[in-house]
N, C-alpha and C positions, 0 to 999 in steps of 0.2 A: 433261617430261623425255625425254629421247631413251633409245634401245635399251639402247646404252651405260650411262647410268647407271642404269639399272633391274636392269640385271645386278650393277652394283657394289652395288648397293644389297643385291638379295637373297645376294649373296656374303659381305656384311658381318654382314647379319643369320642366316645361318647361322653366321657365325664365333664373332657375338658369344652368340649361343644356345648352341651346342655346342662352346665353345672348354673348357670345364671336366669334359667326357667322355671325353677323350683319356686319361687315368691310368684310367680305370674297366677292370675284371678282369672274367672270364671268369665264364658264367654259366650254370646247367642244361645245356642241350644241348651245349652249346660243347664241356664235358669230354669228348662221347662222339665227336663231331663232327670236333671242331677238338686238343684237348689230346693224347689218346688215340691218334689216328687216324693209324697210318700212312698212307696212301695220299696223302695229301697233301701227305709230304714231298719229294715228287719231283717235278715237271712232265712228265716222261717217261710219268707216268701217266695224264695228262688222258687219251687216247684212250680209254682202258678205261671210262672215267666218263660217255660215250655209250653200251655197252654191257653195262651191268653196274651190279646197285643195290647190292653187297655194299663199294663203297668208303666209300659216303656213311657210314658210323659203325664204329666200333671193335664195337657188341654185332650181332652179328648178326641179333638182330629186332629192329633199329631202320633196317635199311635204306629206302631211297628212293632214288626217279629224278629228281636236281635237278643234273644234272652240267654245268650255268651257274655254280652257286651253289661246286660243288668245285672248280669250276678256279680261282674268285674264290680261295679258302680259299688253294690250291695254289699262287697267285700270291704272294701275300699272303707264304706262310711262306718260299717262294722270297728275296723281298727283305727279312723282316724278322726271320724266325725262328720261334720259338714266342712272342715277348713280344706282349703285350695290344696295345700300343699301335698297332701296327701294322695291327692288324685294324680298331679303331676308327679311325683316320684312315679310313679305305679308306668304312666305315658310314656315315663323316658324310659324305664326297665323293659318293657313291648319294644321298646325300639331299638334297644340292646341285645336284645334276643333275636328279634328280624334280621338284625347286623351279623348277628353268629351262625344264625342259618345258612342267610344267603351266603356266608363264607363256605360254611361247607357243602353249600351245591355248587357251587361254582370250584370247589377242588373235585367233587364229586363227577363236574361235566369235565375239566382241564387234566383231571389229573394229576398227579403230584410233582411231575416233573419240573414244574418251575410253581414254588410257595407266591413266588410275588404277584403273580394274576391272579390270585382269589383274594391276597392281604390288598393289594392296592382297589379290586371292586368293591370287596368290604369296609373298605376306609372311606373311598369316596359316597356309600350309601350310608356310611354313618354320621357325616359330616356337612354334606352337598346341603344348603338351603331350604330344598324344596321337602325336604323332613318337618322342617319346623312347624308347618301348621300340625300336622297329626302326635306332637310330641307337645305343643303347647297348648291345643285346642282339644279339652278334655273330651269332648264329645267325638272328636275325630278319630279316638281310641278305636271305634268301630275297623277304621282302614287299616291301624296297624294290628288288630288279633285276628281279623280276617287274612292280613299278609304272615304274621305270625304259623299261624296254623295252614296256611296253604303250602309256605314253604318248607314247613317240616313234613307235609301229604309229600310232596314234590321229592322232599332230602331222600327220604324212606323206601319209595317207589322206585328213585333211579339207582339207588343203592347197587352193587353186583349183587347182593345178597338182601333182593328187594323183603323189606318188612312190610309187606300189603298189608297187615289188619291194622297195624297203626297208623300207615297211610290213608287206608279207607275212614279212623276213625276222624283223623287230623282235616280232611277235606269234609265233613259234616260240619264237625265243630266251625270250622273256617266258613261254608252255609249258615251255620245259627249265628255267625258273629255279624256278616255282612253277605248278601248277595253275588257282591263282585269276586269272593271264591269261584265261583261256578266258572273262570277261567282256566282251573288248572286243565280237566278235559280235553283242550285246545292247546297248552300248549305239552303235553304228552303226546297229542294226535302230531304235534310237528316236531317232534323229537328226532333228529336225526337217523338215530340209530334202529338197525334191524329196517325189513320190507314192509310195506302198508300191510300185510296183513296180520304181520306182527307187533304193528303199531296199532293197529284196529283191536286186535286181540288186548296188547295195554290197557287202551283208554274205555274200553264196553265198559268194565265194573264201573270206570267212574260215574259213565255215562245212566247207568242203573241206576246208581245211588240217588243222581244227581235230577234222574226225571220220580224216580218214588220221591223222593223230600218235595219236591213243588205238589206233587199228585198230593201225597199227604195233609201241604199247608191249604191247599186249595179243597180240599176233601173238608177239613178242620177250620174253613174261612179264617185263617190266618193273613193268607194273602192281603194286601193292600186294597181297600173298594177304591175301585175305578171313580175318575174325576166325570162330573158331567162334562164338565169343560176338557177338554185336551191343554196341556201346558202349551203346547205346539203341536204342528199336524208332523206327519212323518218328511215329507219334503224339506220343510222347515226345519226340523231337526237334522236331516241330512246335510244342511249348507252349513247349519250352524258348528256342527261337529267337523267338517271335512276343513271349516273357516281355524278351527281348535288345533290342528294339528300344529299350525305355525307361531300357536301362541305358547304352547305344551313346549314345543324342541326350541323357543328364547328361553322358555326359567328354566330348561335343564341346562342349555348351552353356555347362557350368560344371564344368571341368577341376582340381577339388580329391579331394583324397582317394583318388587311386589307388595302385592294390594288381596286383602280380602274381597275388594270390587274393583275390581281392573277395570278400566276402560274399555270393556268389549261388547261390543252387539250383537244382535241377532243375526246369523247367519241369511242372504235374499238370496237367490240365485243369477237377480239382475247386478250384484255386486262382482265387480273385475276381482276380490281379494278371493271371494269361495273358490270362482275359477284356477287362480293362480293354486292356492295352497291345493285347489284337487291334485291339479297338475304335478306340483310338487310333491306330494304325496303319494303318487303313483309309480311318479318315476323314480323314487327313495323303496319302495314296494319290487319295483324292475331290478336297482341295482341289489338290493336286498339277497334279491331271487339266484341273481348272479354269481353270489360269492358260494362257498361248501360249506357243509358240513356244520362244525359247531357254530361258527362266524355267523351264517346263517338265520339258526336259532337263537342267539344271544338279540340279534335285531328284528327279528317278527317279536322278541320278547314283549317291546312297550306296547306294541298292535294289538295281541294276543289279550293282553291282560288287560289293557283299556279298554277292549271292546263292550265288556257288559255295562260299566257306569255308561259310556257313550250311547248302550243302542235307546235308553229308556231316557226320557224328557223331562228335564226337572226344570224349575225354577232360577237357579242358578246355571248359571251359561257353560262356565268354569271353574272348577276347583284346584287349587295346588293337590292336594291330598289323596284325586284322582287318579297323580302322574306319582307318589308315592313311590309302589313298586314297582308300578310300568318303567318309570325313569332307571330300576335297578338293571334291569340288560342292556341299555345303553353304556353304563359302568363297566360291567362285564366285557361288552367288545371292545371298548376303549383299552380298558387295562391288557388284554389279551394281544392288542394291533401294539401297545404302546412298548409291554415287556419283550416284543418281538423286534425291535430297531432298538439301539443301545442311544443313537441321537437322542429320538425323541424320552429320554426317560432324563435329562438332567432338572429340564421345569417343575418336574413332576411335585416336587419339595414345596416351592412356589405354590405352585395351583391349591394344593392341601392347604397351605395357610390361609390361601383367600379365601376358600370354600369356608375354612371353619372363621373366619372374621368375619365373612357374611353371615354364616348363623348366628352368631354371638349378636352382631347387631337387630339382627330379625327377630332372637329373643326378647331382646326389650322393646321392641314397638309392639311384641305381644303381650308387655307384663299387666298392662289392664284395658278396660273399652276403650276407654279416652284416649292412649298413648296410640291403641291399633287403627282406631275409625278416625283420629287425625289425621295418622299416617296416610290412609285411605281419600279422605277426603281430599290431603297436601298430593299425591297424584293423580285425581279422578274430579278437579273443585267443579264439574258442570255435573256431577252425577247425583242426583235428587236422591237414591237411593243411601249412598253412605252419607249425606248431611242428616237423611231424618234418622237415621241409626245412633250417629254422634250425638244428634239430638234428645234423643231417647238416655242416650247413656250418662 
């Protein structure tokens, strides 16, 4: 297949995945965000939203410094108003775009010698389930223009005929959109190719850019003020995260049964499960380390990229939308082991269909509160948290 149709191809199959997301309503954050929120009814405003974290929400300790993400908002209401529908087109185009990129870094890491391992990793990131919250949860926008603009930092950089000023601009923007950018860095530093000290040489600018923008927000008190409270202590966060890896590799492996509020706890250290998953996780970390070359780096990929939401303690335990891009190097090895055995490539047809039958239905349990926090409650009925949500809604 040529360039051409590999584009049409993934253009289709996002249409045909998220063509039934577009009627879908507005959702938790959205109201404080997006509903509520003056400051977005104007575009005259954009400017302010590089200085200042007080637009990004209607309550006042809900602010943040994401003014990528409000100008998206600000654009948005510009040409469509306050209606739903509008903001969800905009979700699924990010995420069409994400899909094209990561197509062509992944011809850009494989090479062109076989078209089918970069079309079958781009199909399955455009399709796989674990999309749907950031394509139908308009606030979750934040995860796919942060993955948007990292991957094209990423495209640009490894290029043979690297474009560093558009990469250096690409991974700011990917910072002003979300935080969890600040992985490219890391996974540059593990980039196969060339000696550490020409990996070191790569990744400094980033690392430049990437300690000036914090020194700056923090110079400019943009930064978040500190909780008196801790969400969680550091230990606590450690079990609870190391408890996440086994919950992360079920929705990417086998994508049933998700929930905005999973059944998940806090991570204890006296719990047999944190032990287990460390265990498991280390020795996936060994075999990791074992294999060469690009193989490798396709699977430090979800580690890599996960690591910033992970190392900082939020409220919410887990998120789909967390394992986003992380999930996309999983795809990549898979397609790269799978186009390499001629066996394993007849399911392949199969697997695509279920993947996108599963989204399709995971669209409509997101089309409004009710239909989602039922959904939630009908797997989670002892969880206090999604009844009083439902209840609210």
């Amino acid at each position: 297949m040529t360039s051409k149709q590999i584009a049409g191809l993934l253009v289709a199959a996002v249409i045909l995945t998220y063509g039934n997301s577009l009627g879908g309503a507005f959702h938790y954050d959205d109201f404080h965000s997006l509903v509520n929120n003056t400051s977005i009814r104007d575009v005259e405003t954009i400017p302010s939203f590089f200085t200042q974290t007080r637009h990004f929400s209607a309550d006042a300790d809900k602010s943040m410094y994401r003014p990528i993400v409000l100008t998206s908002y600000a654009f948005d209401y510009a040409i469509h108003g306050s209606k739903a529908v509008g903001f969800h087109v905009t979700n699924v185009l990010l995420h069409l775009v994400c899909v094209l990129l990561f197509w062509r870094v992944v011809v850009c890491v494989e090479g062109t010698s076989d078209w089918r391992i970069g079309a079958l990793a781009a199909v399955m990131f455009a399709v796989h389930p674990v999309g749907s919250e950031p394509v139908n949860y308009v606030s979750s926008r934040s995860e796919s223009l942060a993955a948007m603009f990292m991957l094209l930092a990423l495209w640009l950089g490894l290029r043979h005929q690297p474009r560093l000023l558009g990469s250096f601009g690409s991974f700011a923007a990917s910072l002003l959109s979300k935080a969890t950018g600040a992985a490219l860095p890391m996974l540059l530093l593990a980039w196969p190719g060339g000696t550490v000290t020409t990996r070191l040489r790569r990744v400094l600018p980033y690392m430049v850019l990437l300690v000036g923008y914090m020194a700056i927000l923090a110079f400019a008190e943009l930064l978040p003020t500190s909780r008196a409270v801790p969400v969680r202590d550091t230990w606590a966060q450690l079990a609870t995260q190391w408890k996440a890896v086994a919950y992360y590799l079920q929705l990417l492996l086998m994508p049933v049964h998700q929930s905005v509020d999973p059944a998940f706890n806090e991570g204890v250290w006296s719990q047999g499960a944190v032990w287990a998953a460390m265990i498991f996780a280390i020795s996936l970390v060994v075999l990791v380390l074992r294999c060469r070359g690009k193989l490798t780096w396709w699977l430090l990929w979800p580690l890599l990229v996960a690591l910033p939401a992970s190392a900082v303690p939020l409220n919410v335990l887990v998120n789909e939308h967390r394992i986003y891009l992380a999930g996309a190097g999983l795809f990549a090895a898979f397609a790269a082991l799978v186009m390499r055995q001629p066996r394993l490539q007849r399911p392949i047809l199969l697997l695509l269909v279920c993947l996108i039958a599963l989204t399709i239905q995971r669209n409509q349990v997101w089309a409004t509160e009710q239909t989602l926090l039922s959904d939630a409650v009908r797997l989670a009925p002892f969880s206090s948290r999604g009844r009083v949500h439902l209840g609210k809604a």
